[in-house]
VEXVO-597288 format. One line per field, with one value per residue (C-alpha): residue number from 1; residue in three letters; y, z, x. Coordinates in Angstrom, 1 decimal, padded with zeros to 4 digits, m for minus. Example, Ala and Ser with C-alpha at 12.3 -4.5 7.8 and 13.67 -1.06 7.14 Angstrom:
REM residues 2
n	1_2 .
res	Ala_Ser .
v	m004.5_m001.1 .
w	007.8_007.1 .
u	012.3_013.7 .
***
This chain:
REM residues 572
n	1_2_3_4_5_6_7_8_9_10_11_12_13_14_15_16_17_18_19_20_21_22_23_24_25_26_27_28_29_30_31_32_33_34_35_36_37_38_39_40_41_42_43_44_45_46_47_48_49_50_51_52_53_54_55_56_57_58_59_60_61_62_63_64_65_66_67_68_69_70_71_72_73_74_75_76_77_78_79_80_81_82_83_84_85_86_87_88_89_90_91_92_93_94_95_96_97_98_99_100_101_102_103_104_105_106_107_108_109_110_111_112_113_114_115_116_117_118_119_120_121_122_123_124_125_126_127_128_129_130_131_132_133_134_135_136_137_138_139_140_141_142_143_144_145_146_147_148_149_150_151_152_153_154_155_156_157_158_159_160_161_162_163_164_165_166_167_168_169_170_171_172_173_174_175_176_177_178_179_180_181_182_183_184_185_186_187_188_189_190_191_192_193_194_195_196_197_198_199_200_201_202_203_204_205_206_207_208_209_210_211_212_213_214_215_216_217_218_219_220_221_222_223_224_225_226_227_228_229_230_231_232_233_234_235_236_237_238_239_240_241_242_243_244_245_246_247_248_249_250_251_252_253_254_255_256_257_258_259_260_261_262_263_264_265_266_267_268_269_270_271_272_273_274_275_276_277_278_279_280_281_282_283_284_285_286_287_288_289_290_291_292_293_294_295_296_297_298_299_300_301_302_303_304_305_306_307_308_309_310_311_312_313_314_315_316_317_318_319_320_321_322_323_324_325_326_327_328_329_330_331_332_333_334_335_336_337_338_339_340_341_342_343_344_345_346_347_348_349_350_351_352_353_354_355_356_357_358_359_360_361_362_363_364_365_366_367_368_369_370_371_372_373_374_375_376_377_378_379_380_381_382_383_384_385_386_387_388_389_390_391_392_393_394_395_396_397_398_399_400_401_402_403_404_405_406_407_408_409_410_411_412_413_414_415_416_417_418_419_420_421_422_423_424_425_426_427_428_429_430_431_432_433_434_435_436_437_438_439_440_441_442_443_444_445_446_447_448_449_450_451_452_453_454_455_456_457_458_459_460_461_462_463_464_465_466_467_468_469_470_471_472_473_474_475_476_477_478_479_480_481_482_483_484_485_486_487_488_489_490_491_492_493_494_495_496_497_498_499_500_501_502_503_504_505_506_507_508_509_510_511_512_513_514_515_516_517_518_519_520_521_522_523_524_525_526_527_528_529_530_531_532_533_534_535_536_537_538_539_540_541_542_543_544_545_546_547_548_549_550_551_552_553_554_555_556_557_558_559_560_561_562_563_564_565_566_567_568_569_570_571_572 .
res	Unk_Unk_Unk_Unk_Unk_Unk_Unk_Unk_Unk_Unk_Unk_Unk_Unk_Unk_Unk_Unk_Unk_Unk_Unk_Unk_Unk_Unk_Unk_Unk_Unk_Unk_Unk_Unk_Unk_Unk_Unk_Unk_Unk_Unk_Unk_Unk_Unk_Unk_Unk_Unk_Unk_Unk_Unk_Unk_Unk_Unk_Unk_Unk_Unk_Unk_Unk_Unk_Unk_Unk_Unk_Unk_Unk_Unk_Unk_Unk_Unk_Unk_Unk_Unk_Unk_Unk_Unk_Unk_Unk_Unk_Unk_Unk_Unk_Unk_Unk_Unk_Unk_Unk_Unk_Unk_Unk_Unk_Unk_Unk_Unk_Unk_Unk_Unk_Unk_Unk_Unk_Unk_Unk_Unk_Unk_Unk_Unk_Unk_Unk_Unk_Unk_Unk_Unk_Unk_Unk_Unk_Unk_Unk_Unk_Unk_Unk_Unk_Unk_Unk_Unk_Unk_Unk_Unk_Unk_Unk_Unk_Unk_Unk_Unk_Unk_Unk_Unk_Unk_Unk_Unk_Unk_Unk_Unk_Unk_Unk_Unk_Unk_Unk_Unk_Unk_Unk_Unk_Unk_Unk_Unk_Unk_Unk_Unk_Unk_Unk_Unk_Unk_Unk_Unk_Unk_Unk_Unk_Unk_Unk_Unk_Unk_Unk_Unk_Unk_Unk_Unk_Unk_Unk_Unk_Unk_Unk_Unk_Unk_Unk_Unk_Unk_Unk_Unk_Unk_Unk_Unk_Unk_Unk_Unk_Unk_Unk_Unk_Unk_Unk_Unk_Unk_Unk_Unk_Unk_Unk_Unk_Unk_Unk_Unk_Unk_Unk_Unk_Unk_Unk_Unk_Unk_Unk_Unk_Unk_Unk_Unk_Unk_Unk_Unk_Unk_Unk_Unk_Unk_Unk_Unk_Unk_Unk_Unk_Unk_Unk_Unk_Unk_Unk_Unk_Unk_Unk_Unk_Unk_Unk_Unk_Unk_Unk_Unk_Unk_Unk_Unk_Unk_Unk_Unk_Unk_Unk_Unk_Unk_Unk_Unk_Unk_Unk_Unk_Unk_Unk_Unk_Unk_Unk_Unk_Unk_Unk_Unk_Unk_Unk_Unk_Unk_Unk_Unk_Unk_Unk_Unk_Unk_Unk_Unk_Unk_Unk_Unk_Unk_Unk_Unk_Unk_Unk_Unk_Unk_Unk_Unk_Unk_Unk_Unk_Unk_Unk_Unk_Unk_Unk_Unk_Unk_Unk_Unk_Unk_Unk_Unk_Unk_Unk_Unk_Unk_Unk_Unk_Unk_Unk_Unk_Unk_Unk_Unk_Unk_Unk_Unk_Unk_Unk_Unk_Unk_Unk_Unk_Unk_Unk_Unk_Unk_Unk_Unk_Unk_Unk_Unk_Unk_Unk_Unk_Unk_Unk_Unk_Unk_Unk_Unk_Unk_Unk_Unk_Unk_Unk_Unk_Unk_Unk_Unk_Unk_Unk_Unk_Unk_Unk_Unk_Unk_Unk_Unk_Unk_Unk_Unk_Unk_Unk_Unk_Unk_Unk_Unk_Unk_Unk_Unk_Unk_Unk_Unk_Unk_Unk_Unk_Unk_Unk_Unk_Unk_Unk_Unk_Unk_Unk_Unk_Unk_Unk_Unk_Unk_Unk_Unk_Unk_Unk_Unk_Unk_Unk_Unk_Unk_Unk_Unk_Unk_Unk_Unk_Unk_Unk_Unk_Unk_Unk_Unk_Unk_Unk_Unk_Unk_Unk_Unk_Unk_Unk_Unk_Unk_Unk_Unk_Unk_Unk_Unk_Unk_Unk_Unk_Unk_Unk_Unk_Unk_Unk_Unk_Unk_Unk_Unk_Unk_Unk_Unk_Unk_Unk_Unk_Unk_Unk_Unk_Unk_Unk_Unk_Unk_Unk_Unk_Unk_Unk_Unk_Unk_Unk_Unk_Unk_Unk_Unk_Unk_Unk_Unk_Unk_Unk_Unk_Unk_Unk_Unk_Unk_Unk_Unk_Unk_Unk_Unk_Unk_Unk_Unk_Unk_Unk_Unk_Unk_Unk_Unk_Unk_Unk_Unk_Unk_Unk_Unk_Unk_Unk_Unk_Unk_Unk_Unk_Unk_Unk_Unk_Unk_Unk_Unk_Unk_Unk_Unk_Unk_Unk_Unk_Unk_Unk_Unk_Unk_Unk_Unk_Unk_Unk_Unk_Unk_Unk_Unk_Unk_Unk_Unk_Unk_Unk_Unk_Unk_Unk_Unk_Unk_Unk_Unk_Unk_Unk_Unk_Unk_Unk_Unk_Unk_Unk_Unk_Unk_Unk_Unk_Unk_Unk_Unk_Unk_Unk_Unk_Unk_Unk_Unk_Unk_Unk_Unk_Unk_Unk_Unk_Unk_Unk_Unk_Unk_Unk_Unk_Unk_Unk_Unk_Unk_Unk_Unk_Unk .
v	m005.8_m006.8_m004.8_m002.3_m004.6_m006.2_m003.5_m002.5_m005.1_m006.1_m002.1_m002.8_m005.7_m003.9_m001.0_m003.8_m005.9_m002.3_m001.5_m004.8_m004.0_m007.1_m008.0_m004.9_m007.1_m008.8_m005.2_m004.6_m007.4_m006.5_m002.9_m003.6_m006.0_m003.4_m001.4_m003.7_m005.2_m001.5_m000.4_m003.5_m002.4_m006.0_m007.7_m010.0_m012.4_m012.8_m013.2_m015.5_m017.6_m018.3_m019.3_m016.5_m015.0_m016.2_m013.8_m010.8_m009.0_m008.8_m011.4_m014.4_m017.8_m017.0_m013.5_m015.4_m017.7_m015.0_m013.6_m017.2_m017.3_m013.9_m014.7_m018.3_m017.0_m013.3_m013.9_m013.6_m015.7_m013.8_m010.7_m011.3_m012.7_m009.6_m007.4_m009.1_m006.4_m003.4_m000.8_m000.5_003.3_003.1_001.4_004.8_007.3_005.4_007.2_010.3_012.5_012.2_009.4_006.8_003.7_004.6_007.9_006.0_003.3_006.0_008.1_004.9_004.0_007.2_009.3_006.4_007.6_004.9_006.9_010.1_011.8_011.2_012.3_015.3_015.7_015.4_017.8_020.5_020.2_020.1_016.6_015.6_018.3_016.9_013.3_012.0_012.7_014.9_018.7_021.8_021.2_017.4_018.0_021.1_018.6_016.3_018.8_019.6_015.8_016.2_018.5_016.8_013.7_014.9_016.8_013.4_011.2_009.4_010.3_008.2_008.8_009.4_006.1_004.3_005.6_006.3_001.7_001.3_004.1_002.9_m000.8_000.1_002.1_m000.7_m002.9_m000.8_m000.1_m003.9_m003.2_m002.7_000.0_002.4_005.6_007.8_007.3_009.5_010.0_013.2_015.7_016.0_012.4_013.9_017.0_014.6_016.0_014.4_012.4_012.6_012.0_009.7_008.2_010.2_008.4_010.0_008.4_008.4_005.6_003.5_002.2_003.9_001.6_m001.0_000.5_001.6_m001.9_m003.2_m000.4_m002.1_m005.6_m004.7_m007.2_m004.7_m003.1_m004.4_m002.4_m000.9_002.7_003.9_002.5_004.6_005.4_008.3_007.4_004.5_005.1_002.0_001.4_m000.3_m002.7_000.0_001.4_004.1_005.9_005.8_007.3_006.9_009.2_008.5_011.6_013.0_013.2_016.6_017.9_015.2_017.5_020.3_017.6_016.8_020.6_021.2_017.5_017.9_021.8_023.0_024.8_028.1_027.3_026.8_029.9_032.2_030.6_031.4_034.9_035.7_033.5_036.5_039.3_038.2_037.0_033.6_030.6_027.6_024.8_020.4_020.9_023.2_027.0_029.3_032.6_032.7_029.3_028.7_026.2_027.4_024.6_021.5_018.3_019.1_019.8_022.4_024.9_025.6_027.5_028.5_030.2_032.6_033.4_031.4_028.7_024.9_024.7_021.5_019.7_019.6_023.6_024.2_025.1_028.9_030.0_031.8_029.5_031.4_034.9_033.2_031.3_035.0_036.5_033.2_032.4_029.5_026.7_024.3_021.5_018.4_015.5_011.9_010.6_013.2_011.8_009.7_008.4_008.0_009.2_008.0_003.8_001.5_m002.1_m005.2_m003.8_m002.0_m002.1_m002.6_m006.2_m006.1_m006.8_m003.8_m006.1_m006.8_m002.8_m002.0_m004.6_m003.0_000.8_m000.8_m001.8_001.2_003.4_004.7_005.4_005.7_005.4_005.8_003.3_005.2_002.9_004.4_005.4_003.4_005.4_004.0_001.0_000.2_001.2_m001.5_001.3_000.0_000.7_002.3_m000.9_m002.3_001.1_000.3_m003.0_m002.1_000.7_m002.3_m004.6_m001.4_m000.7_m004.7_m004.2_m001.3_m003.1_m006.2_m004.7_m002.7_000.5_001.6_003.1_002.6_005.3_004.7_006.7_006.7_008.6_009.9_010.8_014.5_014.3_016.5_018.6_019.3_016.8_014.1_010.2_009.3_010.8_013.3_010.9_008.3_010.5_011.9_008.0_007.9_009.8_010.9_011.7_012.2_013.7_013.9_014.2_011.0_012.0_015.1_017.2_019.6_020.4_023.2_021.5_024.3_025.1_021.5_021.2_024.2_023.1_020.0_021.5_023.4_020.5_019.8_016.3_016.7_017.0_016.4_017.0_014.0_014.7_018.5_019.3_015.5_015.4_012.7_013.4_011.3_011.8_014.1_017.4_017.2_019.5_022.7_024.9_027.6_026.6_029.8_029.8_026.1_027.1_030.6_028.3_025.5_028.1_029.6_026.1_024.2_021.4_020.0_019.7_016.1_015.4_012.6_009.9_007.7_008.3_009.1_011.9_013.5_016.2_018.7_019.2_021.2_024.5_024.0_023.2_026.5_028.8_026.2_027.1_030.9_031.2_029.1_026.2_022.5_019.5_016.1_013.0_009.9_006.9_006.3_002.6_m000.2_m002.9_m003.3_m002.7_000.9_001.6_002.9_005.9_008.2_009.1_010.8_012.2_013.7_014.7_016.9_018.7_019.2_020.8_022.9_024.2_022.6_022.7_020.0_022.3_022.9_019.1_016.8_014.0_015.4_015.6_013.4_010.6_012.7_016.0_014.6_013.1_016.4_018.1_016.3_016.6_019.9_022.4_023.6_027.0_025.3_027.9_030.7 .
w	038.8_042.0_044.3_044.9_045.5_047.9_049.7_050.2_051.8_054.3_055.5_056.1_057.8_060.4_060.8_061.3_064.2_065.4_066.0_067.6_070.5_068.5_069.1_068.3_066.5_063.8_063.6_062.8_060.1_058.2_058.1_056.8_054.5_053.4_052.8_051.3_048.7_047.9_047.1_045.3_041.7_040.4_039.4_042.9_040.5_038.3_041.6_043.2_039.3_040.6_043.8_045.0_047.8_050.6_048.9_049.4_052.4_055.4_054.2_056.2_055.5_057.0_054.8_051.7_052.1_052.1_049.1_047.7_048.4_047.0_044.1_043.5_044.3_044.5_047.8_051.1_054.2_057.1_055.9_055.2_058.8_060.1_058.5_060.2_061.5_061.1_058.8_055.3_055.8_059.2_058.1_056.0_058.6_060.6_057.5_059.1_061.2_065.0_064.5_066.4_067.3_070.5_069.5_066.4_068.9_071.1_068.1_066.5_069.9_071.3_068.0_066.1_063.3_060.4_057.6_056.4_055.9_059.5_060.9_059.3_060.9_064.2_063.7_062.8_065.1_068.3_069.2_069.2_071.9_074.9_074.6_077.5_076.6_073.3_074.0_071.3_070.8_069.7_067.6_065.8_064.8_063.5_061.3_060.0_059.7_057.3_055.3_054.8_053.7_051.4_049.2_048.8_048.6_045.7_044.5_043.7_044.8_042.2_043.2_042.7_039.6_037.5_037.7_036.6_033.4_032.3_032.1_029.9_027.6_027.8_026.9_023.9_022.5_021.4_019.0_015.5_015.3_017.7_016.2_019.2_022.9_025.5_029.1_029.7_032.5_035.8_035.9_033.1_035.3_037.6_040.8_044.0_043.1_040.6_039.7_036.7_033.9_030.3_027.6_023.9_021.2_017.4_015.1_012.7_013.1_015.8_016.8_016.9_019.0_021.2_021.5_022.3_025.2_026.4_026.2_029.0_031.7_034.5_033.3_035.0_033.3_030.3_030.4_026.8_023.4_020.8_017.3_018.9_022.8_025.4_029.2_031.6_035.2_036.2_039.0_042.2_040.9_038.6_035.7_032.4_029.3_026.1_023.3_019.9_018.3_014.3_014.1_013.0_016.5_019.0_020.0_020.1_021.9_024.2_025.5_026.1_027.8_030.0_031.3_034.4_034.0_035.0_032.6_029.6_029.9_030.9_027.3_025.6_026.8_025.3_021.7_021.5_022.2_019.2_017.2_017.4_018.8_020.7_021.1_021.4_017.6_016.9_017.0_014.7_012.9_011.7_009.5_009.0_011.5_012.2_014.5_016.4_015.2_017.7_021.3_021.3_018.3_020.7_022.6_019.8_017.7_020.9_021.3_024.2_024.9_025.6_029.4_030.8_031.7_035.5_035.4_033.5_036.7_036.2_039.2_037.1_033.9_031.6_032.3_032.6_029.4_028.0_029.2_028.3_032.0_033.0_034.9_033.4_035.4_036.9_034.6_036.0_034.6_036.3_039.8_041.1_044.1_046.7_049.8_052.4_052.4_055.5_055.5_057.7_060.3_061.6_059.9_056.2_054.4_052.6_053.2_052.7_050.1_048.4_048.6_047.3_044.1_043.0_043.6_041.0_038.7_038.5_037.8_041.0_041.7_045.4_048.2_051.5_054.4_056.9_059.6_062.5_065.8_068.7_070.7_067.9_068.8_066.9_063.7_064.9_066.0_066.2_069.2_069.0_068.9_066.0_064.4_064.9_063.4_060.4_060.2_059.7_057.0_054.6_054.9_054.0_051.1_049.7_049.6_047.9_045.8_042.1_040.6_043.8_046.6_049.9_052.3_056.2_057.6_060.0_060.1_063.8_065.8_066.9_070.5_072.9_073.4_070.1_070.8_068.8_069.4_069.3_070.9_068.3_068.6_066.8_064.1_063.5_062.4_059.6_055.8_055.8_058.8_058.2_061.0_061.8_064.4_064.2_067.3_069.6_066.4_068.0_070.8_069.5_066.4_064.8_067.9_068.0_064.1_064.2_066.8_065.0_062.0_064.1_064.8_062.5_062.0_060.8_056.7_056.0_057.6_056.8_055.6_057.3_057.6_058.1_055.9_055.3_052.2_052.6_056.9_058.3_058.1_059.4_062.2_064.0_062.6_060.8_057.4_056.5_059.5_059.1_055.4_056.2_058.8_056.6_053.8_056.8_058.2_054.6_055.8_053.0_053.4_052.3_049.4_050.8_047.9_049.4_047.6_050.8_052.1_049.0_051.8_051.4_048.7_045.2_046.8_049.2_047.0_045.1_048.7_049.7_046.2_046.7_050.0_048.8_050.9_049.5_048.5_048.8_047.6_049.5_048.8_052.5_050.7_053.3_050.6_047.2_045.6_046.6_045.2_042.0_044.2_043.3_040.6_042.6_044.3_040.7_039.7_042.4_042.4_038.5_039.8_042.1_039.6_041.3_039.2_039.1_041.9_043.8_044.8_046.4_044.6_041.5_042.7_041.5_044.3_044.6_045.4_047.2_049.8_049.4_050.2_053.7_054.8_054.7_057.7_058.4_060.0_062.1_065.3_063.5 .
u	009.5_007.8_010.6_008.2_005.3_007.1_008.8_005.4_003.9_006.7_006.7_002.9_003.4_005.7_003.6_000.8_003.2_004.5_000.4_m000.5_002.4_004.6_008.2_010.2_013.1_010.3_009.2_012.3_013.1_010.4_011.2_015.1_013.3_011.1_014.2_016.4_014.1_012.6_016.7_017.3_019.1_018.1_014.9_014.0_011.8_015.2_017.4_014.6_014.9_018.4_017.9_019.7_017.1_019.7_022.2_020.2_022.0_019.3_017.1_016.6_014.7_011.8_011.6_013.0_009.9_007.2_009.2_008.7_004.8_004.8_006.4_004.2_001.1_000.5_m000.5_001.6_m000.3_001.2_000.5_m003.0_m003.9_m001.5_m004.0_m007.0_m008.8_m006.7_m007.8_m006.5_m005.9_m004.4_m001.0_m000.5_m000.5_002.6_004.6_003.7_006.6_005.4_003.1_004.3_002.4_001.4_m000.2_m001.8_m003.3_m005.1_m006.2_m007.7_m009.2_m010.8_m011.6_m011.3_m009.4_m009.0_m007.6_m005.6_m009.0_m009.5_m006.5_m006.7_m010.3_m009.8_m006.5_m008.9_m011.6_m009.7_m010.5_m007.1_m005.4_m007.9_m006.4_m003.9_m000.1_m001.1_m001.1_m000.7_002.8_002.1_m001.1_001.4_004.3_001.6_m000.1_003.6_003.7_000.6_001.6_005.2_003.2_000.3_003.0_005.0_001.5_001.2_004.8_007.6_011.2_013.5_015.8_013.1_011.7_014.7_015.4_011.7_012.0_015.7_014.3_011.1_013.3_015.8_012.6_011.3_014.9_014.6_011.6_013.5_010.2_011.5_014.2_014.5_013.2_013.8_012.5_010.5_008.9_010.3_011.8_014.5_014.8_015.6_013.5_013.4_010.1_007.9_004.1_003.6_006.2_006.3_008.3_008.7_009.8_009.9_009.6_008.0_004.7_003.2_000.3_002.9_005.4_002.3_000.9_004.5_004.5_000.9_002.7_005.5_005.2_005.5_001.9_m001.5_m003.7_m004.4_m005.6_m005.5_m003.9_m004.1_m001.8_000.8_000.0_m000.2_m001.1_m000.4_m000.8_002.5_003.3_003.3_000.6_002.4_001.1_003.4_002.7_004.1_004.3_005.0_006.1_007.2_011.1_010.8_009.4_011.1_013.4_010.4_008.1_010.6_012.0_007.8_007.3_010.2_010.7_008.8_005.6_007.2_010.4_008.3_006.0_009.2_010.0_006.7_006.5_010.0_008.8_006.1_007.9_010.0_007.0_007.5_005.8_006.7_004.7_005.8_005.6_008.3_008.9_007.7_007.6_003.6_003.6_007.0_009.0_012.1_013.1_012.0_014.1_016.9_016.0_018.8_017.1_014.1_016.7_019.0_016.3_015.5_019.2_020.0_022.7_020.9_019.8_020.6_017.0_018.0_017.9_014.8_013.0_013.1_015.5_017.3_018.8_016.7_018.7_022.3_021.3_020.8_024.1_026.3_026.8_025.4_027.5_028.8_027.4_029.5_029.2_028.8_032.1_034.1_032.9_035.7_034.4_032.2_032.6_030.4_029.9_028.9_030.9_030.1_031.7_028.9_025.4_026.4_025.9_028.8_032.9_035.5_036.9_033.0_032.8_036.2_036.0_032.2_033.6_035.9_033.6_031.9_035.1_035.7_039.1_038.1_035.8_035.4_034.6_032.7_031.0_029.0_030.8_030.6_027.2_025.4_024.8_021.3_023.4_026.3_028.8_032.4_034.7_037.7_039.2_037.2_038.4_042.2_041.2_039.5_042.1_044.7_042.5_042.1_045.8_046.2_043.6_045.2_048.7_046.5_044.6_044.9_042.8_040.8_042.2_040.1_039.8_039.3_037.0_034.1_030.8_031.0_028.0_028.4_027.0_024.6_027.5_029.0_031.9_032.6_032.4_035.7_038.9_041.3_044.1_041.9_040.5_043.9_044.8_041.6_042.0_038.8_036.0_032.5_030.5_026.7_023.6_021.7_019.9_018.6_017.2_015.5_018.5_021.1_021.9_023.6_025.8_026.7_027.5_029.4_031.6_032.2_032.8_035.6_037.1_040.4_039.8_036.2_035.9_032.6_029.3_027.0_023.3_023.7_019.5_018.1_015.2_013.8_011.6_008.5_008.1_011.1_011.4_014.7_016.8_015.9_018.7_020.0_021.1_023.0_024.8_026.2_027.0_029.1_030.9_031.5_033.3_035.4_036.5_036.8_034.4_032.6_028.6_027.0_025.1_024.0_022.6_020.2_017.0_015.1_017.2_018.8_020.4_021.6_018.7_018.9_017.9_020.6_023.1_022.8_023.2_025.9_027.9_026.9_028.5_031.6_031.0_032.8_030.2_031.0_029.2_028.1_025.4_025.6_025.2_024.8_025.3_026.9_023.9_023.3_026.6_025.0_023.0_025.7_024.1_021.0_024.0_025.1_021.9_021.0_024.4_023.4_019.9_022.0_023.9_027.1_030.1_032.9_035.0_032.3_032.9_035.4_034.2_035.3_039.2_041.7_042.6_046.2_044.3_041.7_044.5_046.2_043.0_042.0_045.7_046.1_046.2_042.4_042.1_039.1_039.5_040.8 .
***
């Protein structure tokens, strides 16, 4: 697909207007174009095909027409006399926490850094603490902003990887060749992001099922083409590789291509201290395979129950799969809902009604409107008012409308003094409020999300560290603290599903569950589209080891209701 390509080039093309000192709203419709096209769950060429740009929430005719050129030509005309002049590498470091771009415009003009390799230069050699308005302080949040960035540097996010590997496997399942096909590496553990595509499969003819691979339309170039494996540069400039393996070690092939380093040798030190062997061929006992057509006999012939690939990071899985105790991990269809959705009526692109009837589709039997609170104005924050309003048009939809039940809610900003954005009286009136710091990081968050959190109207606390995994490294705060008083208050903590934030994170989730805190899911979806994000949401409760009572999402709509009404010993 071009999404990414796309996506791409519109977030460079704000960075570029943002640099030259441009209008801040074209800045700004780039960005959410950027954004938008980047999250799209659908093909843009397909959508384009149908003459359904216009459709595409936050995309305007002038953007729809660059799409158009794009599309046409390969080539977008604004974009390439934008980038008159500006540095290739420059646009790259604007990703980069505390980079703004007034500090990049000084930098480029007095040290004249062009490039990641320069930044990191004049970081080191001091050059950067004698510049006017940058001091210790600055130059130290920068560095941190380095070393956020190179660790997520030629990455993809999961939500954007997992579209691109389910539609070549939905590609190669047509070729009458293939058997078995499977995702692999840390895409099937299902991490946060991950570094190049690996694809088994079994089959047939494997030259041919190879060659089909190097057919794809979403692969430029051609990196190797062999009998048993394929490696492609896709569109985005990802790496995929496909492996075509013997059906008596697929399930072999696929435990060694998938596990994390440290899982796999935990494995292969407790293979030879019972004599055996394990390699992506099978396990065995000197010549003699003992196993490798089923994923599960790797694990069965060492005495251990099957790990779930989302564990197989060695925290731990391998001694609970020894002792019969590990979880037993939520499963997507027991999610019932979604808990955290943005409508029209502040910065979303869809109607309640739009939202409602997809949540629908999907098998919800819930979901939760949460628009922003009126101090958040550049997010379209509602006032109370608009609140009583859209209050009255979910009660109308709910009367209208069969097998979903809409919740009103409202993600609330927690202000500079811990108090909330709208009056008790009002929340009292929602079913569900969802509150979070969306500004201030660095000014007593915890003390401000604990008193939240003793609020009694407050359920959830929205995105509770606010990461932002490619540039943010999110509050000043004390994690285990905020946990400890989310168990004694009953306020759930956020998994919160956009594929950028995935907060709390994997890690998280496991202390959260250990100190007994609630977990809710929520897409934080600002159109239709995002709706299917709830699946990231699943996949890092899975890595957390979450369990389906570890989270609301998980309740039946009757105890969910039952479980926001009841009395919370918030001050107690």
């Amino acid at each position: 697909m071009k999404n990414r390509e796309l996506a791409e080039i519109f977030g460079k093309m704000a960075g570029i207007l943002e640099f030259k000192g441009e209008n801040p709203f074209k800045v700004n419709a780039y960005r959410k174009a950027s954004r938008v096209i980047g999250e799209l769950g659908d093909d843009i060429e397909a959508i384009y095909n149908q003459n359904g740009l216009m459709n595409i929430p936050g995309i305007g005719s002038g953007i729809a027409k660059k799409i158009e050129e794009y599309l046409t030509t390969g080539r977008m005309s604004k974009y390439e006399q934008a980038a008159q002049g500006v540095p290739e590498g420059l646009m790259e470091l604007m990703a980069i926490q505390s980079m703004g771009s007034k500090t990049l415009t000084l930098l480029y003009d007095r040290l004249g850094v062009e490039s990641f390799d320069d930044l990191k230069r004049v970081t080191e050699d001091g050059s950067m603490e004698i510049l006017p308005g940058l001091g210790a302080k600055k130059v130290e949040n920068i560095k941190r902003g380095i070393k956020l960035y190179a660790a997520s540097r030629g990455r993809i996010p999961l939500g954007i990887a997992l579209p691109i590997v389910e539609g070549i496997i939905a590609q190669l399942k047509q070729t009458k060749q293939i058997f078995q096909i499977s995702a692999a590496g840390s895409l099937r553990r299902m991490r946060e992001n991950i570094g190049d595509i690996d694809i088994l499969t079994t089959g047939g003819e494997g030259g041919e099922i190879i060659q089909k691979f190097t057919q794809l339309p979403q692969v430029t170039q051609v990196l190797a083409a062999g009998d048993t494996k394929g490696s492609v540069i896709l569109e985005g400039k990802t790496q995929a590789d496909l492996r075509v393996v013997s059906p008596d070690c697929f399930g072999s092939a696929l435990q060694y291509f998938t596990g994390s380093k440290a899982h796999n040798i935990h494995l292969r030190e407790i293979a030879k201290n019972r004599g055996l062997k394990i390699s992506e061929y099978g396990v065995f006992r000197d010549e003699k395979r003992l196993g490798g057509e089923r994923e599960e006999d790797i694990y069965s012939v060492l005495g251990l129950s099957w790990i779930s690939p989302e564990m197989r990071e060695d925290r731990g899985e391998i001694e609970a799969a020894i002792a019969s105790t590990l979880p037993e991990l939520v499963k997507p269809e027991e999610i019932r809902g979604d808990l955290h959705v943005h409508s029209q009526h502040s910065d979303g692109a869809a109607t309640i009604e739009q939202i409602a009837l997809k949540a629908r589709e999907l098998g919800h039997e819930y979901i939760a409107i949460c628009d922003h609170s009126q101090s958040a104005r550049y997010a379209g924050g509602i006032s109370e008012d608009e609140l009583l309003e859209e209050i009255r048009e979910i009660e109308g939809l709910n009367q209208r409308l069969d097998g979903i039940r809409i919740l009103s809610g409202t993600e609330v900003d927690i202000r500079a003094d811990g108090s909330l954005d709208y009056p008790d009286e009002l929340l009292n009136k929602l079913d569900i409020v969802v509150a979070a710091v969306h500004s201030g990081f660095k000014k007593n968050v915890t003390v401000r999300m604990i008193k939240a959190m003793e609020n009694p109207n407050v359920d959830v606390i929205a995105h509770p560290t606010g990461r932002l995994i490619s540039s943010r490294e999110g509050y000043e705060l004390d994690v285990d603290r905020i946990m400890a008083r989310a168990a004694e208050t009953h306020t759930a903590l956020e998994i919160n599903s956009y594929y950028d934030r995935l907060d709390l994170s994997d890690i998280n989730c496991m202390k959260a569950k250990e100190m007994g805190a609630k977990l809710s899911i929520g897409t934080d979806a600002h159109h239709v589209d995002q709706l299917w994000a709830i699946r990231l949401g699943v996949a890092v409760a899975r890595r957390g080891w979450l369990e389906k009572q570890n989270l609301l999402n998980a309740l039946s709509l009757q105890q969910l209701l039952e479980f926001l009404q009841r009395p919370k010993p918030k001050r107690g």
